[in-house]
C-alpha positions as CSV (number, residue, x, y, z in Angstrom):
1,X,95.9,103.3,41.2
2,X,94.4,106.5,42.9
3,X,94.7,106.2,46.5
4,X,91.6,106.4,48.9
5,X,91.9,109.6,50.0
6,X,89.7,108.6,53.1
7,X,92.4,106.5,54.5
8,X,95.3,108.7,53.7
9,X,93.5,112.1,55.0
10,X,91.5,111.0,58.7
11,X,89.4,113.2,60.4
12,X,90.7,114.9,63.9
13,X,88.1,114.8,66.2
14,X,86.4,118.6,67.5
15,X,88.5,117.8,71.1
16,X,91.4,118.3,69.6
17,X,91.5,121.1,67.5
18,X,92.3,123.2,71.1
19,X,95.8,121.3,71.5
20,X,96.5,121.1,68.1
21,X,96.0,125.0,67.9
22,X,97.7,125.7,70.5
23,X,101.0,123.5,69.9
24,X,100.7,125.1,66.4
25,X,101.2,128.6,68.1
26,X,103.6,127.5,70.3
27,X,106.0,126.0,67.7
28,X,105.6,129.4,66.1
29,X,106.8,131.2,69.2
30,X,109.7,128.2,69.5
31,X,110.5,128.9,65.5
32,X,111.2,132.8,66.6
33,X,113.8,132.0,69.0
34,X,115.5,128.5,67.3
35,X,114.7,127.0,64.0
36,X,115.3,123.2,65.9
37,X,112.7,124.1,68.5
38,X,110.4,125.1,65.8
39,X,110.2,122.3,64.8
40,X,110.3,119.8,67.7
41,X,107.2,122.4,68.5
42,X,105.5,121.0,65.4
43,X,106.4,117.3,66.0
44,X,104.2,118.0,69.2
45,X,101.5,119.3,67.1
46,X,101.7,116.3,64.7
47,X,101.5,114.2,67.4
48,X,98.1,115.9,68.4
49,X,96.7,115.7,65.1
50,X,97.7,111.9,65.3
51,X,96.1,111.1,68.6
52,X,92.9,112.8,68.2
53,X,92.0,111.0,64.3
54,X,88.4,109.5,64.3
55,X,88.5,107.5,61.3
56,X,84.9,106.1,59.9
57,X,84.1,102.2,60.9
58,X,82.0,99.9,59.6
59,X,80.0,98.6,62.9
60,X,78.4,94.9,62.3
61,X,74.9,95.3,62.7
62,X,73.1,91.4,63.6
63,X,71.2,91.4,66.4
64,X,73.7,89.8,69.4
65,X,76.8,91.3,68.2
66,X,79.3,93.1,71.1
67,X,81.7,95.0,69.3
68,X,85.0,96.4,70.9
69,X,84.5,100.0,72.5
70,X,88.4,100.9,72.0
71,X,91.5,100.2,69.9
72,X,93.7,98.3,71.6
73,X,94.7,95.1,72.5
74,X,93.1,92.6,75.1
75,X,95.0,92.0,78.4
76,X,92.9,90.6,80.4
77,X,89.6,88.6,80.4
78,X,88.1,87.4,84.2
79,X,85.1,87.4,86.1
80,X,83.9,90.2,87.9
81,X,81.0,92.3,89.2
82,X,80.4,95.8,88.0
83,X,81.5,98.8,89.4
84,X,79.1,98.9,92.2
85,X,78.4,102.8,91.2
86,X,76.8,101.5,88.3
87,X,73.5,100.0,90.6
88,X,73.7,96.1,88.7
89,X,74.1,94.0,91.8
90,X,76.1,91.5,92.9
91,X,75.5,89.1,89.5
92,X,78.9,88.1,88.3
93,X,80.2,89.4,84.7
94,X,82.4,88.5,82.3
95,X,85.1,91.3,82.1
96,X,87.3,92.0,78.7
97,X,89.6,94.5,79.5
98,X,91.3,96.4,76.7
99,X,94.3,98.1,76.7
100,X,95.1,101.7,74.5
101,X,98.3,102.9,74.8
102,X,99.5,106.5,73.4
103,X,99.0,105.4,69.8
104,X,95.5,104.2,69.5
105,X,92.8,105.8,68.4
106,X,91.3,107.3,72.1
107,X,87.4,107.5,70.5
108,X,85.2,105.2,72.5
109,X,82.0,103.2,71.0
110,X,79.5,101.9,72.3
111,X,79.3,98.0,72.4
112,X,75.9,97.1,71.8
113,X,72.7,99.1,71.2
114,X,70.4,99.5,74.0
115,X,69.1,102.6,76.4
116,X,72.1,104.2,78.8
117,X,70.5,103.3,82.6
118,X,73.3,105.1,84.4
119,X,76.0,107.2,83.7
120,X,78.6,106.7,87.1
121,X,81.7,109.2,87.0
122,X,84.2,107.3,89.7
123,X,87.3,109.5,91.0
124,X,90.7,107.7,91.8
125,X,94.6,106.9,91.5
126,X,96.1,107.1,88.0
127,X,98.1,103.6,88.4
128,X,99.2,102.1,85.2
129,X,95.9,101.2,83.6
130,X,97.4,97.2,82.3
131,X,97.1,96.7,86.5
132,X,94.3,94.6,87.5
133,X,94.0,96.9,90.4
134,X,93.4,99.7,88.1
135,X,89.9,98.9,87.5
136,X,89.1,99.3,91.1
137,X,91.8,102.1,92.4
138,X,91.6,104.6,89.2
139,X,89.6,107.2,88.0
140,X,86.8,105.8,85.7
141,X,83.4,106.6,84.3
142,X,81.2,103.9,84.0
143,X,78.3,103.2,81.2
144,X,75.4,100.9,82.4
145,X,73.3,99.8,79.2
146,X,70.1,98.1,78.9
147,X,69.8,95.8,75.6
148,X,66.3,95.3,73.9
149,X,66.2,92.1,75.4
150,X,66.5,93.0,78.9
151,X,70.5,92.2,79.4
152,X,72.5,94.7,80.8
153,X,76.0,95.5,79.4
154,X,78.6,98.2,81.2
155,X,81.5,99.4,79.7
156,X,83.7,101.6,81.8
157,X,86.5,104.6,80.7
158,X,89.7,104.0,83.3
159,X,92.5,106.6,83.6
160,X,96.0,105.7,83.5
161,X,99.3,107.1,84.3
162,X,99.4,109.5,81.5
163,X,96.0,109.9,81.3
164,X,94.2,112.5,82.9
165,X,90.8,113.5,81.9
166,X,87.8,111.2,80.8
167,X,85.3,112.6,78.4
168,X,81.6,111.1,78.4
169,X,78.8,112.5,75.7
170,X,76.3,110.6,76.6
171,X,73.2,110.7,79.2
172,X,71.6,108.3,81.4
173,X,68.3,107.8,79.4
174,X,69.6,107.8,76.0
175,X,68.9,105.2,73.4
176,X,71.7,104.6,71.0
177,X,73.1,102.2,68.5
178,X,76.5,100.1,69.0
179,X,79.2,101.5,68.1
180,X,78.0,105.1,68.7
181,X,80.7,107.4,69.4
182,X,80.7,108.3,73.3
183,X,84.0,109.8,74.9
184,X,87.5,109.6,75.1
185,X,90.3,109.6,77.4
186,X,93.6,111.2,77.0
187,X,96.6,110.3,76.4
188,X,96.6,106.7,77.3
189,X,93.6,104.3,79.2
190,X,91.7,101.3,79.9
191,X,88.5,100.1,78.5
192,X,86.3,97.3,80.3
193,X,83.4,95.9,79.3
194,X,81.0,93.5,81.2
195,X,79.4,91.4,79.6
196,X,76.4,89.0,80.8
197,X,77.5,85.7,82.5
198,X,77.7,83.0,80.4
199,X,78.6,84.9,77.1
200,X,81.9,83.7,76.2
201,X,84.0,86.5,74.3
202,X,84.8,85.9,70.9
203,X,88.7,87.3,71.3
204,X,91.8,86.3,73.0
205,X,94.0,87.8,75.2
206,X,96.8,89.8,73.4
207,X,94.7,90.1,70.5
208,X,94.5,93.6,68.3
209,X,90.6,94.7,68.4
210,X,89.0,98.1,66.4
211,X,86.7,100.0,68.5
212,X,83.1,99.4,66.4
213,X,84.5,96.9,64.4
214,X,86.2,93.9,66.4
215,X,83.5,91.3,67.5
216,X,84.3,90.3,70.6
217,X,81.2,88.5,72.1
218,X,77.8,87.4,70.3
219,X,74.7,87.0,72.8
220,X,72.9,84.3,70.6
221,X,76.6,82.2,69.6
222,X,76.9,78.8,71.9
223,X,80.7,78.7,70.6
224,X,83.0,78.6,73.7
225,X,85.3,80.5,74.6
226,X,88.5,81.0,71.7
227,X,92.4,80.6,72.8
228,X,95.1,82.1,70.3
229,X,98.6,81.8,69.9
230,X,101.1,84.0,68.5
231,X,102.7,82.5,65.2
């Protein structure tokens, strides 16, 4: 059987052609002087090339569907307000907090279509971003969105130790789709996203989500909240 050449070959992402280019002309400059730090030099670069893929998703399109900004896995789900940068009040969310570590695909999506009301850029600490303090105490940049119906949704970027920049493409004002590609973070994050109160999420803690893809909440669903176990 021929092979899908789509999942074998993924596309690198325009942010990280620098990095790859240049470990690519370190690890020549490494080869010159020792053949073994040649190629540790391209073992970096490999690792670049890894980290930056975007591969393609298939985004679920129904009307009420919340799909998962991020790869990752879910560490944490609690009740909180927004980041008050992001001007939604004192109303009380329900916050899924995702977890990427250095392995993950680092593109961010958006979670559900709707117009961007504020784009917030927060500075702050680079704690390890699994600490619950880390959505308060870190660098972030926060997403405030506006659904057709008049809900609002905020997803928010958080540093973490290794990280250290957060990259946003989007604009307060703009009126996108879910699952719409809109930053990244390198080398290793945090992804929350508040969702209305009363919308129970559709994953469980520990569980593997696909930015775009992974359902995690459904605005029109009365199903309660799921539990898991590890088998």
């Amino acid at each position: 059987m021929t092979p899908d050449l789509k999942t074998v070959f993924v596309p690198i992402h325009r942010e990280g052609w620098l990095f790859i280019g240049l470990a690519l002309a370190i690890a020549f400059l490494l080869a010159t002087a020792s053949a073994v730090l040649g190629v540790l030099g391209l073992v970096v670069a490999g690792w670049f090339t890894y980290f930056f893929r975007d591969p393609p998703r298939v985004i679920p399109t129904r009307e009420g569907l919340v799909v998962s900004p991020a790869d990752g896995h879910v560490f944490s789900i609690s009740e909180s307000r927004a980041p008050e940068e992001l001007d939604l009040g004192e109303e009380s969310f329900t916050r899924v907090s995702i977890f990427l570590n250095v392995f993950d695909v680092h593109i961010q999506r958006l979670p559900v279509s709707g117009e961007i009301t504020k784009v917030a850029y927060h500075p702050g600490k680079f704690l390890n971003a699994s600490l619950d303090k880390a959505s308060e105490d870190n660098e972030r940049n926060g997403l405030a969105l506006r659904m057709a119906d008049g809900q609002n949704v905020a997803v928010v970027q958080i540093a973490g130790l290794v990280a250290r920049r957060i990259v946003c493409w989007v604009r307060g004002g703009d009126k996108l789709e879910a699952g719409t590609r809109y930053g990244l973070i390198r080398f290793g994050s945090r992804v929350d996203v508040y969702l209305p109160k009363g919308i129970s999420p559709l994953v469980c803690i520990g569980q593997r989500v696909l930015g775009g893809e992974t359902v995690i909440a459904d605005m029109v669903s009365k199903e309660s909240a799921r539990v898991g176990s590890v088998r």
